[in-house]
N, C-alpha and C positions, 0 to 999 in steps of 0.2 A: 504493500500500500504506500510506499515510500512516493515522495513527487518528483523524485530525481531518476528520471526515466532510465540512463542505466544501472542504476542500482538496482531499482524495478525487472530488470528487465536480467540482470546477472544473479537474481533471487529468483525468477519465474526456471531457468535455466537448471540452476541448482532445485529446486522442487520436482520439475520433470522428469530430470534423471531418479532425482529418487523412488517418485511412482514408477516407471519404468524397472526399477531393481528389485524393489517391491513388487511388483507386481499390481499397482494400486491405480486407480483412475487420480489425474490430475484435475483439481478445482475448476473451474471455469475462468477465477481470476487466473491461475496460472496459465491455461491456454490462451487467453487473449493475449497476456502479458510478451508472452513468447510467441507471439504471429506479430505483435507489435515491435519486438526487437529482430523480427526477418525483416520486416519491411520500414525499419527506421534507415534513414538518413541524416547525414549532417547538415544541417543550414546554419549558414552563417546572419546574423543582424545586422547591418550598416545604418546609420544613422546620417545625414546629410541636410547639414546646418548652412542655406543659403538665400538671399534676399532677392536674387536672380533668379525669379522665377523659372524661366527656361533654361538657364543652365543647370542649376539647383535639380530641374527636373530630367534633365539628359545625363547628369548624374546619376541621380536613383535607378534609370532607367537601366543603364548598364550596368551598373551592380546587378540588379533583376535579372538583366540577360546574364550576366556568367553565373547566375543560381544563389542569387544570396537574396535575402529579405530587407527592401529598401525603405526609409523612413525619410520623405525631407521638410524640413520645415523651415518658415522663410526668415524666422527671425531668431538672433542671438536668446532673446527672454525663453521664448516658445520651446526651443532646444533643448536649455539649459533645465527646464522647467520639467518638459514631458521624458529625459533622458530616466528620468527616476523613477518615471511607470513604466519604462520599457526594459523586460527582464532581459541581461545576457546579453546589452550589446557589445558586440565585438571587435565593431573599426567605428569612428567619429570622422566624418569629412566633414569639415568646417572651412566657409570662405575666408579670404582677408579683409575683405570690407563686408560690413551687414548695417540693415538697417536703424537696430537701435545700439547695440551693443560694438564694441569693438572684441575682434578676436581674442586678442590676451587675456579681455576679461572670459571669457565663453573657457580659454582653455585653462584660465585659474578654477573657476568655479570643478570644471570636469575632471582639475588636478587633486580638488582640494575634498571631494564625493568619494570616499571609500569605495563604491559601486561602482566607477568610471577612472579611477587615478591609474589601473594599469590596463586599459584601454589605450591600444594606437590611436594616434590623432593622425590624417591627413588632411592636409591645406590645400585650398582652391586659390591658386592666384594667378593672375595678369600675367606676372615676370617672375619664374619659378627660380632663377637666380637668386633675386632680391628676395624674395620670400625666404629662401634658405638661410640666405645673411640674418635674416631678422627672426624668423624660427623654428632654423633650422637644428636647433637643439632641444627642441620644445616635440617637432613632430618626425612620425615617422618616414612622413615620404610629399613630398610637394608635386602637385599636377596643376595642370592650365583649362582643364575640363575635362568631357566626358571621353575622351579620342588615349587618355590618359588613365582609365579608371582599370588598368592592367596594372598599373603599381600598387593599386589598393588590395590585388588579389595576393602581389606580390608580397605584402604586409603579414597577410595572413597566411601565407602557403607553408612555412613551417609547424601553426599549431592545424591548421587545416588538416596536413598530410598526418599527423599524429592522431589525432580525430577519428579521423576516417579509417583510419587502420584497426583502433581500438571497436568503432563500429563495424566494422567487415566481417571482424574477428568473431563478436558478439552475434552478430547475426547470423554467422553461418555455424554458430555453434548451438544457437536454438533451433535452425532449420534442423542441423544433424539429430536435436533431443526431440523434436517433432515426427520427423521421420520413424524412433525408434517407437515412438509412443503410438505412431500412427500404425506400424506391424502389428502392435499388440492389441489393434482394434478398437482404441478408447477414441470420443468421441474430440475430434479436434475441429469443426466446425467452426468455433470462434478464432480460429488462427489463417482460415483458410485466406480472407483474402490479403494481409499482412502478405502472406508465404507466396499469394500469388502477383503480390505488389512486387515482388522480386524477382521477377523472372527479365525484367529490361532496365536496364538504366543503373545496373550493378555491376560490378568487377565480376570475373569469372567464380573467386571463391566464395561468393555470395551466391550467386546465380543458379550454379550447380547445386548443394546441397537444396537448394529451395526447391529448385525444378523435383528433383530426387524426392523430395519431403512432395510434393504435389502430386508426384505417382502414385501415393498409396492413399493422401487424401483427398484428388482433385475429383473434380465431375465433367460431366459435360460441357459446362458454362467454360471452361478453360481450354479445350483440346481448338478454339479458333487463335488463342493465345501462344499455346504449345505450335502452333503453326508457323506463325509468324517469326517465332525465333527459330525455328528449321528454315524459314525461307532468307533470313535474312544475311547474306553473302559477309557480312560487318562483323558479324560476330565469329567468336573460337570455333572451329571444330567438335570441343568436348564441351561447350555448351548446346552445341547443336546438335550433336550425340544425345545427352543428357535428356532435352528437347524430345526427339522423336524417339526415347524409349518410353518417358513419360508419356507424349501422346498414346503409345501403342498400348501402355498397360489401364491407360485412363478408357480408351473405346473398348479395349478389351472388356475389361468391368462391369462397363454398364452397356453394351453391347451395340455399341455406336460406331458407326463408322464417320473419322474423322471427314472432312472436306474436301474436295480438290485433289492434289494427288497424292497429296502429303501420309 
């Protein structure tokens, strides 16, 4: 019951195994728990403090495209203000001129916030020389706009990549306690779409065990899904393997014959 989703979610893991060894049906909460860490991801928060409207917003905007959760707000107060209801931000893009506040003040207040002091700052300025000069010891990385919003990933790519890995890791280790609990016939229903939210858009050592964990609990509603990662040329070999055994043992099951040629 914990609100700190991987802890949640490395408890539902440890539970499962144990009915599995046991021989014991797992809770309900623990099957959700565990379909929710197959198909978790990392998201990152950006927060984007600018009076420029349309830059401000071609900001956020591309943070959005590379996958991250954009917030922008057009003034220093506003910023400084709603940073404190917004849980887990992770980068602060902040302009050099705004409309009521000046930046120093914005990145004292952000410095001086237990909840934001070790938070990256990047700066929005005009002349990213001159901004460096002036605070460039205050922030992590200086841009001229949205054409630039590739340093702010770059800000984040070391706890990013550690992140992700910790999630990978977690995830494919409930798909594997899924899969074994699914052999032994208990009812995993509440994990199914989590497990089948995994089948695209994940690294191979995610993907596989999912797909894997989907053979023994998927249905019909999925073998147009199982297709689509057999058709698709983009992906591994032993993901698309993984793919059309599942498909086969999912129509086999319920006596359907998949679509097309697949």
């Amino acid at each position: 019951a914990s609100g700190d989703g991987a802890l949640r979610s490395e408890a539902a893991v440890a539970l499962g195994q144990i009915a599995h060894r046991e021989g014991s049906a797992p809770s309900a909460a623990t099957v959700s728990s565990l379909g929710e860490a197959v198909g978790r991801e990392v998201l990152r928060i950006g927060v984007v403090i600018d009076s420029d409207e349309a830059r401000g917003a071609s900001v956020a905007s591309a943070l959005t495209n590379a996958g991250m959760m954009a917030h922008h707000w057009k003034t220093g107060a506003s910023g400084v203000s709603l940073l404190h209801r917004v849980p887990g931000v992770d980068v602060i893009v902040v302009a050099e001129t705004l409309s009521d506040l000046t930046a120093d003040q914005v990145l004292d207040e952000v410095a001086r916030d237990d909840r934001t002091a070790n938070v990256p700052v990047v700066m929005i300025a005009a002349d990213a020389a001159a901004a460096s000069d002036n605070w460039g010891d205050r922030c992590a990385a200086i841009i001229t706009g949205a054409g630039d919003a590739g340093a702010v990933e770059e800000v984040l790519a070391d706890t990013m990549n550690e992140d992700r890995a910790r999630a990978n890791d977690l995830a494919a280790r409930a798909a594997g306690t899924l899969m074994a609990l699914a052999q032994a016939g208990r009812d995993l229903s509440g994990a199914v779409s989590g497990v089948a939210g995994a089948m695209n858009g994940r690294p191979d050592e995610v993907s596989i065990p999912a797909i894997d964990a989907l053979a023994v609990m998927g249905g019909a509603d999925h073998l147009s899904g199982l297709t689509d990662v057999i058709s698709d040329s983009d992906r591994s070999d032993a993901v698309r393997i993984a793919a059309a055994g599942a498909l086969g043992d999912i129509a086999t099951r319920t006596k359907l014959r998949p679509a097309g040629d697949a």
